[in-house]
Phi, psi and omega in degrees: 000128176271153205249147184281120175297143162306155165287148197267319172326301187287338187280318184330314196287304190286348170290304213276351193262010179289349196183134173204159136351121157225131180232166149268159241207139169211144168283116183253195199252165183228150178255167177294171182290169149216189154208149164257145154278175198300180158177149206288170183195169177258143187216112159273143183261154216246107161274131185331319188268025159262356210290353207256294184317313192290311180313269156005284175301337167298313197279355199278331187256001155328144173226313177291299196200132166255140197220128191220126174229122180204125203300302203235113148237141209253146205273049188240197181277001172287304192281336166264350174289287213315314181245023160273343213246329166277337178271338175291314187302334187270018197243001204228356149122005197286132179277149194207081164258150191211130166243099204262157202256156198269006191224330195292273184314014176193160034270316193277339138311091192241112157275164144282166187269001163278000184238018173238342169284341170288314184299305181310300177299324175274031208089324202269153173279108167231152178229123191260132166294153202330109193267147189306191213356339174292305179255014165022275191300354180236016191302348192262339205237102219224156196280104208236015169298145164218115192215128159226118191234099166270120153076018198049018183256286168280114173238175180237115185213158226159175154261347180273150191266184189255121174180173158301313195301336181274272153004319190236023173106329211290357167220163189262103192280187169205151192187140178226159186246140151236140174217167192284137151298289208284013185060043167212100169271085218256313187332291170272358168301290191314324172281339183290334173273331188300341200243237210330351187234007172247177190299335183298347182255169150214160192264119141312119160239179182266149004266142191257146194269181183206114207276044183288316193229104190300351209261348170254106167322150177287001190260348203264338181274082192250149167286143193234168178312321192293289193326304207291307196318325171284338174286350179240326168317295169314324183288345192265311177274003165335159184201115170249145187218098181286178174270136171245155153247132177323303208240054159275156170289131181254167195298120157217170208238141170208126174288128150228152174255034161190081167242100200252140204262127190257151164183116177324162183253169153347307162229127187324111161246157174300334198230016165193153162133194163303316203292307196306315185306313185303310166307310160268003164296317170304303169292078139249312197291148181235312117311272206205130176251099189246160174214133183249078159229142169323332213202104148288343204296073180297129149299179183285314185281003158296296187331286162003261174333322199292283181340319200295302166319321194285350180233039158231013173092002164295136185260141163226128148237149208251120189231124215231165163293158195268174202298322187239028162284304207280339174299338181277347185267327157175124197301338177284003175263341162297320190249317146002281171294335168315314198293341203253347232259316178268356180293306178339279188302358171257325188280344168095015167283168191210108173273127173226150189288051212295137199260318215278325176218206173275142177240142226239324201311163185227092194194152191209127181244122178230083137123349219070007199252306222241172150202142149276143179209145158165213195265348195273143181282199185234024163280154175302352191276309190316306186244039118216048193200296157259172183273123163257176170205194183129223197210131148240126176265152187230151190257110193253136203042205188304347204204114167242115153322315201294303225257310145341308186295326195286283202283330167282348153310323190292285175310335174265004164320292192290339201251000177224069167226136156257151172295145181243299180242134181220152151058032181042028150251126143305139156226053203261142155272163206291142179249117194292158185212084172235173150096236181287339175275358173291329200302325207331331196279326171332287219250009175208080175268036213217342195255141170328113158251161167277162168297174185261010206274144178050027173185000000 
C-alpha cells in the first residue's frame, strides 16, 4: 500500500512564508479584469550595462507620476539608488507608487520594514503583495511583474529585477522601453490599479513603525527628515560598474504597429492572461519555435502544444540556463530541468545550454511573425501561480525591427551555447540528482519526470 504524502502545497506555503517584505498593512479593494488591444508603438531595446542608468534617468525626468511594479527590489546598490530616486521625485511633487511582491523581496532580498518606513516618510506609496504569514494561504502565489511607467509616456518591461544581479550583468536580462505615438500608455496603467486596488495587496501607512532595534520600542525610534535625506544622499552615490559582453544587445529603436500589452489579473486565472496566450502563439506555428527562458519545465498542457507543433513539422529550439547555473540558485531547480532532458530528446526538441552567466531572459519567436517578450518563465509556478506581464508583437507587413533584433540576439545567444540535446539526442554527460536536488518535486509538483538517463 502506498503510504500517503504530506501535502507539498502546505511544506511550499510554509518554506516560502520563512522571509518576507515586512511592512504595515492596511486592506484595499479589487477591481474588475480587463485586456488591451494592440496599438502601434515605439520599443527601445535596454542594453544591459545600461540598465541602471536608464531606470535611474527615467524616474529622475518624471514630473507627473511613477507606477513601479517588481517581483524583487533588493536593499543592495542598485536598489537603493532605485528608491533614493523614487523618494527625490516624490518629493519634487511626482505621485509615486510602488509594489513589491511580499516573498520575492525576501527572505535575504530584504527591503525592511525601516526601509519602507523611510519610503513612506519620504512619500512614496508603497503596497505588498500577499506579504508572508497575513496571507499563508496564498504564499505560493506571487507577483512575479517587471513595470516601471513614467508619466504614462514611457514603460520599462522585461526580465529584470531591481538588484545587482540584473543590473551588473551577473545574470543575462533582457529589457525594453517602450512609449505610445499618442504618449498615453493606459494599458498597464490600467493593470497597475487592477493590483493596487484589489484585495490581493495591502498598502504601507504612516506612521510606519519601524521594528530595527528589538531592545526599543518602536514608537521611541521615529524617523526624521534627516534619517530620509542619508538614505538618498547614499542612494545618490552609488557608483555601479557593470560586465559588458560582445554579444549584449545595444540600444536600438524600432517603430511597430501592432503591440499589445499582456499581463495576468489580480488573481491568476487558467483561461486568460499570459500563460493562455503563449499557448496559443505555439498553436499558431507553422514553422519555427525558438525560445530563450531560464526554466524549460513544461507543464502538460505546454507539452501538448509543443508535441502538436512538432508534428506539424516546427522545429523548436530552445536556449536555457545552464544545470549548473541553475544548481547555483538552488539544486531542486538543477533537477527539475534534469528531469526534463529525456523528455526534450524524445520530442525532437533542440536545447542549449547558455556558457558566460546566468540567463534570465524571457522571450518566444513564433515563426518570425509573432512575439512574446516579458517577465514569464515557462514552469509550472509561471503558468499557474504567478502574475506576468509583457508585450506581444506582431509582425504587420514585411519587417519587424523589434522582432528581427530578437532572432538575431537568438543566434548569438546559440554561438556561446552548449548543445544539451540536439537530433532527439542528449548530449549532457550522465548527472547524478540526489538529495536536495531531489526537492524539485516540492516546488514542481505537478510536473511529469523522466528517467535521469543520459542527462
Amino acid at each position: 500500500m502506498r503510504r500517503r504524502a504530506f501535502p507539498t502545497s502546505i511544506i511550499l506555503s510554509l518554506l516560502l512564508c520563512l522571509g518576507a517584505a515586512q511592512c504595515p498593512l492596511a486592506q484595499s479593494s479589487e477591481p474588475d479584469a480587463f485586456f488591451s488591444p494592440g496599438e502601434a508603438a515605439r520599443i527601445r531595446t535596454i542594453p544591459q550595462d545600461e540598465l541602471a542608468s536608464q531606470l535611474f534617468e527615467l524616474i529622475e525626468k518624471a514630473d507627473r507620476e511613477i507606477l513601479a511594479v517588481y517581483y524583487i527590489v533588493q536593499n543592495d546598490d542598485t536598489g537603493r539608488g532605485f528608491l533614493a530616486r523614487l523618494i527625490e521625485a516624490a518629493k519634487r511633487g511626482v505621485d509615486v507608487k510602488l509594489i513589491i511582491d511580499g516573498i520575492g523581496t525576501g527572505p535575504f532580498l530584504q527591503i525592511t520594514a525601516r526601509t519602507c518606513a523611510l519610503l513612506v516618510k519620504g512619500g512614496v506609496k508603497v503596497s505588498v503583495y500577499h506579504p508572508k504569514l497575513s496571507m499563508i494561504r496564498k504564499a505560493r502565489r506571487r507577483l512575479h511583474n517587471k513595470l516601471l511607467l513614467i508619466d504614462r509616456r514611457e514603460a520599462v518591461i522585461g526580465s529584470s529585477n531591481i538588484w545587482n544581479w540584473s543590473s551588473l550583468g551577473r545574470l543575462f536580462e533582457s529589457d525594453v522601453i517602450i512609449s505610445s505615438h499618442d504618449n498615453a500608455l493606459e494599458a498597464p496603467a490600467r493593470h497597475f490599479f487592477e493590483i493596487w486596488n484589489s484585495s490581493e495587496v495591502v498598502e504601507t501607512l504612516p506612521p510606519a513603525p519601524v521594528p530595527f532595534n528589538p531592545e526599543v520600542p518602536p514608537d521611541t525610534n521615529p524617523l526624521t527628515e534627516d534619517d530620509v535625506e542619508r538614505f538618498v544622499r547614499e542612494g545618490r552615490k552609488v557608483r555601479l560598474t557593470p560586465r559588458s559582453h560582445p554579444f549584449f544587445t545595444r540600444g536600438e529603436e524600432f517603430d511597430e504597429s501592432s503591440v499589445v500589452y499582456l499581463h495576468d489579473g489580480a488573481k491568476k486565472r487558467s483561461d486568460w492572461g499570459v500563460f493562455p496566450t503563449l499557448l496559443e502563439l505555439i498553436a499558431s506555428s507553422r514553422k519555427t519555435i525558438d525560445i530563450v527562458n531560464p526554466y524549460p519545465m513544461f507543464v502538460e498542457r505546454l507539452k501538448r502544444a509543443i508535441g502538436e507543433a512538432v508534428s506539424r513539422g516546427v522545429k523548436v529550439r530552445i536556449v536555457t540556463a545552464s544545470a549548473e547555473a541553475l544548481g547555483s540558485e538552488f539544486a531542486g531547480v538543477r533537477g527539475a530541468y534534469l528531469s526534463q532532458i529525456p523528455y526534450f530528446a524524445r520530442t525532437g526538441l533542440d536545447v542549449w545550454e547558455f556558457q558566460p552567466s546566468y540567463l534570465h531572459s524571457k522571450y518566444l519567436i513564433v515563426d518570425g511573425q509573432r512575439a512574446y517578450f516579458g517577465s514569464s518563465n515557462l514552469d509550472q509556478i509561471s503558468a499557474d501561480y504567478n502574475l506576468e506581464n509583457g508585450i506581444l508583437v506582431t509582425r504587420e507587413g514585411e519587417y519587424s525591427g523589434f522582432i528581427r533584433s530578437l532572432e538575431t540576439e537568438f543566434e548569438a545567444l546559440l554561438r556561446h551555447s552548449v548543445a544539451a540535446v540536439r537530433d532527439g539526442r542528449s548530449q549532457l554527460p550522465p548527472r547524478s540528482c540526489f538529495g536536495l536536488c531531489q526537492s524539485w518535486r516540492l516546488f514542481y509538483p505537478d510536473l511529469s519526470a523522466s528517467e535521469f538517463a543520459g542527462g
